[in-house]
N, C-alpha and C positions, 0 to 999 in steps of 0.2 A: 504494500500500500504506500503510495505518495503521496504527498502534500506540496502546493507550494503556497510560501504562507505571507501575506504582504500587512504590513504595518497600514491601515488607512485611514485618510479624514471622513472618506464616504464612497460606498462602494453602488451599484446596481446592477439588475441583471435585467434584458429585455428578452421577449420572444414575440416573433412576430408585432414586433413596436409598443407592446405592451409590457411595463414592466412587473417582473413577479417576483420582485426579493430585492429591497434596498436597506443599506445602514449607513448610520452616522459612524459616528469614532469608533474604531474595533477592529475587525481582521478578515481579510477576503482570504478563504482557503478554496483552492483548486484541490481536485481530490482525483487520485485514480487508482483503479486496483487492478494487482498482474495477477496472471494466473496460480491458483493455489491459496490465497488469501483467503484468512479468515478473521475468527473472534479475534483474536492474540491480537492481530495486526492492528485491528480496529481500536482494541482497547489501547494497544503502546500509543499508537500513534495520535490515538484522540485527548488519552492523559498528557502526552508531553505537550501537546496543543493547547491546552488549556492549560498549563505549568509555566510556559516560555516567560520567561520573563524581558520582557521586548519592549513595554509600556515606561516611559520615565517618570520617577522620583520627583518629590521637589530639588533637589539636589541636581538634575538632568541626567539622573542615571538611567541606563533601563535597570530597573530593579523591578517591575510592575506585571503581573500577570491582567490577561482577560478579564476574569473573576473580580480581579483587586480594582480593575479602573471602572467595574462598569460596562465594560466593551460589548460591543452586537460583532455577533459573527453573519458572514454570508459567503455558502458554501455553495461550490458547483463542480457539477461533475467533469471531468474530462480525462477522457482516456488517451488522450495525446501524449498525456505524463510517461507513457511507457514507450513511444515511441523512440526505435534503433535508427542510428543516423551513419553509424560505423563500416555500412557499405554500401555503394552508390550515391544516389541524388534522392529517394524515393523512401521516405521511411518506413520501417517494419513497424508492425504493431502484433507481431505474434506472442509477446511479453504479455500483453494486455489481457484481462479475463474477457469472457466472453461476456456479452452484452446484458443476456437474462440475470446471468451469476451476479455480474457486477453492480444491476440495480438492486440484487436484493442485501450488495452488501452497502451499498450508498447507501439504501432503507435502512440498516443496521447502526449504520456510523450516528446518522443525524439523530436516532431516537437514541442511540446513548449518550450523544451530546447533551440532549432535553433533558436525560434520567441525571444528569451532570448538574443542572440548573440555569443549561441555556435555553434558549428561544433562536434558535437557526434560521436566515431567512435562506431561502434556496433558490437556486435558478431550477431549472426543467430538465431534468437525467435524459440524456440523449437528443434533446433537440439543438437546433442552430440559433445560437445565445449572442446576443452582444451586452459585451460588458464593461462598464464604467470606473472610473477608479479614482480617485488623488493618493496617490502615496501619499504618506507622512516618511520620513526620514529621507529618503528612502528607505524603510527597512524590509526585504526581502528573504526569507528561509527555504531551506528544503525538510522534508522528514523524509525517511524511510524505513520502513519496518523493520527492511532484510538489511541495510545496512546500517543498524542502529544509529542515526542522527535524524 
């Protein structure tokens, strides 16, 4: 499972010009799952997500998690995260879980986020998304299950 995880002022998602998942200050996670994914995955990678401490202190530190500042998440799917770039011009996506597998581990991540004490706004699993952003920092992460960061 990946994550890419962006520090933001205010994120959104549209689908077909409507949008269906905006936040203010908080964190825009991209999320994808390879094949073989499961609970474990979901759980490390959702604890470390909501642990990061990326948010600044009075002091200007990041010293601040999710939790501690208040923050909205808004997550979206995207299986691109697995895409192989390492031969040719033409990405592999065979890393990637399959489509069914993978929404029902989307469905799994987000409601353990809620079981966490968020409120996740979402973009649409599998559709064609346009998404919004202001970075703050820029602050930028990756997680990965299998490569533990």
């Amino acid at each position: 499972m990946r994550l890419v995880v962006q520090r933001v002022r205010s994120a959104s998602v549209r689908v077909d010009g409507s949008v269906v998942g905006q936040i203010s200050r908080g964190l825009l996670a991209l999320i994808g799952f390879g094949r073989g994914d499961g609970e474990e995955d979901i759980q490390y990678v959702c604890d470390k997500l909501l642990g990061l401490r990326i948010f600044e202190d009075e002091q200007s530190h990041m010293n601040r998690s999710l939790l501690e500042v208040g923050g909205e998440l808004l997550i979206v799917s995207q299986f691109t995260l697995y895409g192989d770039c390492r031969k040719g011009r033409r990405p592999s996506f065979d890393a990637a879980e399959e489509p069914r597998r993978a929404r029902q581990l989307y469905s799994q991540a987000v409601e353990y986020l809620r079981r966490r004490g968020l409120s996740p706004q979402e973009g649409l699993f599998g559709a064609k998304m346009e998404v919004q952003l202001v970075n703050d920092g820029p602050v930028t992460l990756m997680l990965d299950s299998r490569r533990g960061f």
